[in-house]
SESEFI-770967 format. One line per field, with one value per atom (N, C-alpha, C): residue number from 0; x, y, z; atom name. Coordinates in steps of 0.2 Angstrom, whole numbers, m for minus. Example, Ala and Ser with C-alpha at 12.3 -4.5 7.8 and 13.67 -1.06 7.14 Angstrom:
pos <- c(0:0:0:1:1:1) .
X <- c(66:62:66:64:68:64) .
Y <- c(m28:m22:m16:m11:m5:0) .
Z <- c(39:39:39:35:36:39) .
site <- c(N:CA:C:N:CA:C) .
This chain:
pos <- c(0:0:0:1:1:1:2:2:2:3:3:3:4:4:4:5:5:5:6:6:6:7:7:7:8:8:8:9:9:9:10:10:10:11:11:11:12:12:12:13:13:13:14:14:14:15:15:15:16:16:16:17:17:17:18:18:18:19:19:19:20:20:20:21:21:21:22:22:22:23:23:23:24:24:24:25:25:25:26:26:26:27:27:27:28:28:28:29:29:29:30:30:30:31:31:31:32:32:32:33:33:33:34:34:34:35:35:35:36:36:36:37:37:37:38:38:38:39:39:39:40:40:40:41:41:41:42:42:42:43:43:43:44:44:44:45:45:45:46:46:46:47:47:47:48:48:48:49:49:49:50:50:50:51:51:51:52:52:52:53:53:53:54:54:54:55:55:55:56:56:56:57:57:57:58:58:58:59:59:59:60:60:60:61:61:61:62:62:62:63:63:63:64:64:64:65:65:65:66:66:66:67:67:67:68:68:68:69:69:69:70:70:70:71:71:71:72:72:72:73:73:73:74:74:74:75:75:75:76:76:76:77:77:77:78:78:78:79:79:79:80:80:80:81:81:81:82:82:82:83:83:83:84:84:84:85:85:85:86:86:86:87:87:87:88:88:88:89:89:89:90:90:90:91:91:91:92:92:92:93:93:93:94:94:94:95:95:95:96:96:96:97:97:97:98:98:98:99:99:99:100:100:100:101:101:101:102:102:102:103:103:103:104:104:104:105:105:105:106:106:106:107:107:107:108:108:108:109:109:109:110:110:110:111:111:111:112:112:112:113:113:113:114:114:114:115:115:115:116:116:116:117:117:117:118:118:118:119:119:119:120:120:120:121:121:121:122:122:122:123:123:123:124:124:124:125:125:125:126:126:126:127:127:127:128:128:128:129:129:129:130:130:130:131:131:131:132:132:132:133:133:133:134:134:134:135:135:135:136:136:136:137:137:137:138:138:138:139:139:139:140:140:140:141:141:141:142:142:142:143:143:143:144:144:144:145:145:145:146:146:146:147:147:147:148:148:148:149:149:149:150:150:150:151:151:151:152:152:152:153:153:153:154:154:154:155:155:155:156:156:156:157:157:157:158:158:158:159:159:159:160:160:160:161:161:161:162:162:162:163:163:163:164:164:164:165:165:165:166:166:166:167:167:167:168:168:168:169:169:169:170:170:170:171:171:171:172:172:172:173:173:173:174:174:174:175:175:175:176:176:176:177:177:177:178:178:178:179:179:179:180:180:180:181:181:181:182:182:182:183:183:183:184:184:184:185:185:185:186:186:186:187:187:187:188:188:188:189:189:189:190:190:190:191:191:191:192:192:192:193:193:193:194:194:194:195:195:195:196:196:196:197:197:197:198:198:198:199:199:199:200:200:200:201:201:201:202:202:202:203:203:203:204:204:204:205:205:205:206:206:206:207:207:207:208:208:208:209:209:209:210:210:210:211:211:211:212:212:212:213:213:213:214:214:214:215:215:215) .
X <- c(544:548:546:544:542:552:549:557:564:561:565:568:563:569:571:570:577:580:583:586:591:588:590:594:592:595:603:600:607:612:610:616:618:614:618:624:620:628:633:632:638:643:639:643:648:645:648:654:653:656:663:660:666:672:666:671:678:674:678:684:682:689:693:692:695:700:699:704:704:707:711:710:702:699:695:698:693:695:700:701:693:689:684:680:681:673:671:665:663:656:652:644:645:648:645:644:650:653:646:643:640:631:631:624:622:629:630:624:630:623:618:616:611:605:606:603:601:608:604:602:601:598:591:588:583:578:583:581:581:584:584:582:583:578:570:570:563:559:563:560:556:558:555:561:560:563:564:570:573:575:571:574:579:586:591:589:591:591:584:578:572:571:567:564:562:563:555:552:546:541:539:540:541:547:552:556:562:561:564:569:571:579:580:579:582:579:585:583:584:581:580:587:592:595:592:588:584:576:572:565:561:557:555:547:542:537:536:534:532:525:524:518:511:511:507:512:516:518:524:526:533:537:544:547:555:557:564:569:576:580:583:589:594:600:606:613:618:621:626:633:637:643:647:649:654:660:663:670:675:679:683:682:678:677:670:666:660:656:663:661:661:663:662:656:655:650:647:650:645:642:645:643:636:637:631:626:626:620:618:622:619:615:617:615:607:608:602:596:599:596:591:595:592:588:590:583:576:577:571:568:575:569:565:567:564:558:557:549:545:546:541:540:543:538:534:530:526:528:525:527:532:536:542:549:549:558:562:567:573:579:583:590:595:603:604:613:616:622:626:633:637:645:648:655:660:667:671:667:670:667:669:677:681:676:674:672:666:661:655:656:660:662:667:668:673:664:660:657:647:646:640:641:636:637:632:626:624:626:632:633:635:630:633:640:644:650:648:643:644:635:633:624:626:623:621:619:622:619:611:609:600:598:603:597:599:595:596:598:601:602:599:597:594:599:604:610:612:612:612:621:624:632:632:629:629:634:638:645:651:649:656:652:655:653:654:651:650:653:656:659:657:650:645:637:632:627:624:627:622:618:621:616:609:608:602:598:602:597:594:600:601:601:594:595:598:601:604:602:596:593:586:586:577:571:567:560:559:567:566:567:563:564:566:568:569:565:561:554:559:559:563:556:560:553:556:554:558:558:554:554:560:563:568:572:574:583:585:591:595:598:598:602:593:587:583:584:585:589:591:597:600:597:595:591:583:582:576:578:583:586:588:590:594:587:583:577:571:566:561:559:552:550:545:546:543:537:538:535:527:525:518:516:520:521:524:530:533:533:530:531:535:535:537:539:546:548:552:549:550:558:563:569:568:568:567:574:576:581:579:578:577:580:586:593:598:602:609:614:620:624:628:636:637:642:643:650:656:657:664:667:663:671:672:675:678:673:667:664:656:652:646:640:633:628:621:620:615:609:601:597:590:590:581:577:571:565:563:562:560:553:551:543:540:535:533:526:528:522:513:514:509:506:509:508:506:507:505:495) .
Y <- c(533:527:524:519:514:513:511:513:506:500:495:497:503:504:511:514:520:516:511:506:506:502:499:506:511:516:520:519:522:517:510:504:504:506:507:510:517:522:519:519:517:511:506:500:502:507:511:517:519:521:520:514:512:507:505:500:504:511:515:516:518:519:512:506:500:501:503:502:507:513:518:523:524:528:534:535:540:548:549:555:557:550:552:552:553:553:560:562:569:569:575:573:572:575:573:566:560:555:551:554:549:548:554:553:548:543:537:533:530:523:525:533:533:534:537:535:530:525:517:514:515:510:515:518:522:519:520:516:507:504:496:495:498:493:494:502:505:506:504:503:510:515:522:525:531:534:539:541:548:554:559:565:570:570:575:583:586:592:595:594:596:601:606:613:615:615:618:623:621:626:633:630:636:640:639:645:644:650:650:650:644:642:640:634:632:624:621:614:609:602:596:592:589:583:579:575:569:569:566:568:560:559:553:551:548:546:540:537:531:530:526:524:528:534:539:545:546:551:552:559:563:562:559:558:564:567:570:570:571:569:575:576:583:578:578:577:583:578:584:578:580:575:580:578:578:580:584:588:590:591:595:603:604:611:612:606:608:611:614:618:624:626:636:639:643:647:648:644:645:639:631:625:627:630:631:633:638:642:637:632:628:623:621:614:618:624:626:628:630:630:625:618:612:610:611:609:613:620:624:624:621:619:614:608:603:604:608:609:611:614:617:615:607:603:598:597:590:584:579:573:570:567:562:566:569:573:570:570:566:569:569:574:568:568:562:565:563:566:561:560:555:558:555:556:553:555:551:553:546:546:554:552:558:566:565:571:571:569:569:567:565:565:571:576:584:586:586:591:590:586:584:581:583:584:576:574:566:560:562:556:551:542:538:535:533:529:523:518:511:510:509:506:500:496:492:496:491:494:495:502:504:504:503:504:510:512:519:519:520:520:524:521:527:527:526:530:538:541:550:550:550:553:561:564:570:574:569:572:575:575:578:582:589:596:599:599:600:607:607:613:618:615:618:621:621:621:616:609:607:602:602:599:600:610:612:608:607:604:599:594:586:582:577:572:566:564:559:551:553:546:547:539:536:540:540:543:549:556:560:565:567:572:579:582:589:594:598:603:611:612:617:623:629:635:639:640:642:650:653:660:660:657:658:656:654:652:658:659:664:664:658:658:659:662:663:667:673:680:678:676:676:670:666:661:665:671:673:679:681:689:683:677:675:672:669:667:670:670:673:673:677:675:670:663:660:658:663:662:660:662:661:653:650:643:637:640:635:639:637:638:632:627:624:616:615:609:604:599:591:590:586:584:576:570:566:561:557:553:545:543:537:531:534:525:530:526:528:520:521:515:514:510:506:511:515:520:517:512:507:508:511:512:517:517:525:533:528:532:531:535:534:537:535:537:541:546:547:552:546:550:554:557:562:562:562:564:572:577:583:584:587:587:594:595:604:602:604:602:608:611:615:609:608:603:595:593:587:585) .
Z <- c(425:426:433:431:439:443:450:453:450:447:444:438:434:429:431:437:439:437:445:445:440:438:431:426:424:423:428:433:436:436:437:435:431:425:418:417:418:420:425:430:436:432:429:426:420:417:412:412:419:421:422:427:431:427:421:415:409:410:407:414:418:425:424:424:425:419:414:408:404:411:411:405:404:401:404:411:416:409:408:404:400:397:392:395:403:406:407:404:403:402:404:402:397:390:385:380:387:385:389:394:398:397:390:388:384:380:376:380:385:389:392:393:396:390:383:381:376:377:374:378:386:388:388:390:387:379:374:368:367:371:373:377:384:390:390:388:388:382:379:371:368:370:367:366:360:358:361:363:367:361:363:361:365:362:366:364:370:368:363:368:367:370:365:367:374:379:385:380:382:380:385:390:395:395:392:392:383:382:376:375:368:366:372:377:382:381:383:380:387:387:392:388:392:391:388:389:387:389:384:383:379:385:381:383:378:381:386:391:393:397:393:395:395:388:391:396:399:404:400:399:397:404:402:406:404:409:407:411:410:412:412:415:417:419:413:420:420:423:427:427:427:427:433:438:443:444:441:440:447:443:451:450:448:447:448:449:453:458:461:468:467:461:457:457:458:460:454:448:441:441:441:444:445:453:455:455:451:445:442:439:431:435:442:443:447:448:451:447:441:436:430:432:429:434:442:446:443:444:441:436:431:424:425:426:429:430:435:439:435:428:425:419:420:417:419:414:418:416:421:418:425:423:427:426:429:429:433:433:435:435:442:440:442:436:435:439:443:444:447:441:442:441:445:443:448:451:454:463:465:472:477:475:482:480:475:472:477:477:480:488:491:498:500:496:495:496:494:490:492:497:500:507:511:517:520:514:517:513:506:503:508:508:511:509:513:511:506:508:505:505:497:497:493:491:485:481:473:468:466:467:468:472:477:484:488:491:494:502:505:513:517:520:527:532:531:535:536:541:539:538:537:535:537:541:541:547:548:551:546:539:536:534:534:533:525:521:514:514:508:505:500:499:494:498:494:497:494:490:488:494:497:504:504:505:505:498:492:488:487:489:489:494:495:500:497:503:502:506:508:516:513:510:509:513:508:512:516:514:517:511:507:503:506:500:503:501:503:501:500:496:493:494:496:494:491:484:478:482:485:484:491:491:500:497:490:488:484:489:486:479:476:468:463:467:463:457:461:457:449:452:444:441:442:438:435:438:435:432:431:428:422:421:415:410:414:411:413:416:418:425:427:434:434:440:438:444:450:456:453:448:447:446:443:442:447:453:454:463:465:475:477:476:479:477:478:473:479:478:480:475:482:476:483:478:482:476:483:482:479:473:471:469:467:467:464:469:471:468:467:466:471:470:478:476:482:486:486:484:486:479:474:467:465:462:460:458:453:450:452:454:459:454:455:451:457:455:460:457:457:452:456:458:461:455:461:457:460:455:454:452:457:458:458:454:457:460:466:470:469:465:463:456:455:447:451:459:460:460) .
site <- c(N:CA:C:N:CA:C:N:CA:C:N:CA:C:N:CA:C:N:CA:C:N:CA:C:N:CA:C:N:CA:C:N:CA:C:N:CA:C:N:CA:C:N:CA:C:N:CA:C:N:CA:C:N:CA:C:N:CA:C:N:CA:C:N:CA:C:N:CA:C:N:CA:C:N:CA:C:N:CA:C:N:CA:C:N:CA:C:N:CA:C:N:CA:C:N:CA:C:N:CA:C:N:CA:C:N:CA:C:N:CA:C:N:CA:C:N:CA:C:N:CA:C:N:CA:C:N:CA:C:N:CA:C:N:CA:C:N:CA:C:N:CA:C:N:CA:C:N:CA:C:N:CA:C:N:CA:C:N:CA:C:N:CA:C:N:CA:C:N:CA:C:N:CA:C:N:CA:C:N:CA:C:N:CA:C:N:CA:C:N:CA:C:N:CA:C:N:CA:C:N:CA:C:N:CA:C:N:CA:C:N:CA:C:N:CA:C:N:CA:C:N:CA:C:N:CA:C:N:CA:C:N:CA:C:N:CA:C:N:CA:C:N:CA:C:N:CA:C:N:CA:C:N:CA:C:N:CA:C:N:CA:C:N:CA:C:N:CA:C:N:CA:C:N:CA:C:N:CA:C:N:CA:C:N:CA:C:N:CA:C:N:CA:C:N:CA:C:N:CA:C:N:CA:C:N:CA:C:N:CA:C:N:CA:C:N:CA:C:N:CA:C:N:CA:C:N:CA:C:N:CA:C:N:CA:C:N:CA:C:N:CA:C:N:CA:C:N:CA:C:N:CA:C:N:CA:C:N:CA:C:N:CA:C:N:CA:C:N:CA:C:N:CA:C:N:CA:C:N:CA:C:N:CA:C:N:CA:C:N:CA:C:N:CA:C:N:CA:C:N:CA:C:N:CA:C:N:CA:C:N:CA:C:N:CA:C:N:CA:C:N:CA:C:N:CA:C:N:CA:C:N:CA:C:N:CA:C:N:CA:C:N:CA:C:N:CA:C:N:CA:C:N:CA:C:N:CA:C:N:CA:C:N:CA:C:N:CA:C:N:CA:C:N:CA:C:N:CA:C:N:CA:C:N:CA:C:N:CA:C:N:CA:C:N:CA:C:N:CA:C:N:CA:C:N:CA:C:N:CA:C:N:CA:C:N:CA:C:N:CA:C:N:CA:C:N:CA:C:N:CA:C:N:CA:C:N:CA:C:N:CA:C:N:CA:C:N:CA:C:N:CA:C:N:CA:C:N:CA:C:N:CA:C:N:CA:C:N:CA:C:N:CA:C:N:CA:C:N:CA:C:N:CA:C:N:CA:C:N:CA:C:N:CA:C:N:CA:C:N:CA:C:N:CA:C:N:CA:C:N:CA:C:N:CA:C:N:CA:C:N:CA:C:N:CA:C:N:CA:C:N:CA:C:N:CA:C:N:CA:C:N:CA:C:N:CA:C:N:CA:C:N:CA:C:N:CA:C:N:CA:C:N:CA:C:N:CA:C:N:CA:C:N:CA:C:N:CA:C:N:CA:C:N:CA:C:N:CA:C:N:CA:C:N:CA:C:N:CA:C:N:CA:C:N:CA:C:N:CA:C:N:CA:C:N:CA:C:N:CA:C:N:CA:C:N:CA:C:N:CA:C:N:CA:C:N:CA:C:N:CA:C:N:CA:C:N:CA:C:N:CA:C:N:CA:C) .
């Protein structure tokens, strides 16, 4: 996806989001509620057909959220919905686990992570307070001190990705006792910050691009 239908993507959701908060439907906000708009705009704006919950071929019985062709390039998606239970050491595994799947595939991968605002200024150490919808801030907010580690994985300030060294993260282990070893494949992974929505409502959208830099 070129960066105007990120764009366009993460507004979908944020719009979607926030329309269900307005008229006190937050209750039914839940991944499996927030896969609707993403993907019909997927199927309407980008006029290809999305496959849920497709195979990796690299790892067995283990399935991609959303998979779609464009343009000649496989593009995949990974979300994650924002809870108050985010910060559990299980959380953690799963959201470290969708990073590493990501990597080992090809194509245009995308990590999609949306939920309530308070949650993501609890729970990340560069969330900006206030963007435009799609645009990304070079403002560092790195005076509140996060409560997770997803900092280490997540930037949050334009044109400063984060280079991850797969063989130095400690949640390697049980990501490769539950599926396999994948040092032969993935040294080192790009998580770069693409569109973000505006910090001022309730409910926020924020989407990376996941890179395997052996694959670039």
């Amino acid at each position: 996806m070129d960066q105007e239908e990120v764009t366009r993507l993460a507004n979908a959701i944020f719009y979607w989001l926030n329309y269900q908060q307005s008229v006190c439907r937050s209750d039914i906000l839940l991944e499996s509620s927030v896969r609707y708009p993403l993907a019909e705009y997927i199927e309407r704006q980008l006029r290809v057909e999305v496959e849920l919950e497709k195979l990796y071929d690299k790892l067995d019985k283990r399935r991609v959220d959303f998979s779609f062709p464009l343009r000649g390039i496989d593009c995949n998606i990974e979300l994650k919905f924002l809870g108050k239970f985010t910060s559990s050491d299980y959380q953690h595994q799963l959201i470290f686990n969708d990073l590493m799947r990501l990597s080992l595939l090809e194509g245009n991968n995308y990590f999609v992570l949306c939920g309530k605002l308070e949650h993501f200024l609890k729970r990340f150490k560069y969330a900006p307070i206030k963007a435009e919808p799609g645009n990304i801030p070079d403002t560092d907010y790195s005076n509140r001190e996060p409560d997770t580690e997803y900092a280490e994985w997540f930037p949050f300030v334009s044109h400063q990705p984060k280079m991850l060294n797969v063989s130095e993260l400690k949640r390697l282990t049980s990501f490769e006792t539950e599926y396999r070893t994948i040092h032969d494949q993935v040294k080192n992974i790009k998580v770069e910050l693409v569109a973000c929505s505006d910090n001022q409502c309730p409910q926020v959208v924020y989407v990376w691009k996941v890179t395997n830099c052996s694959l670039e």
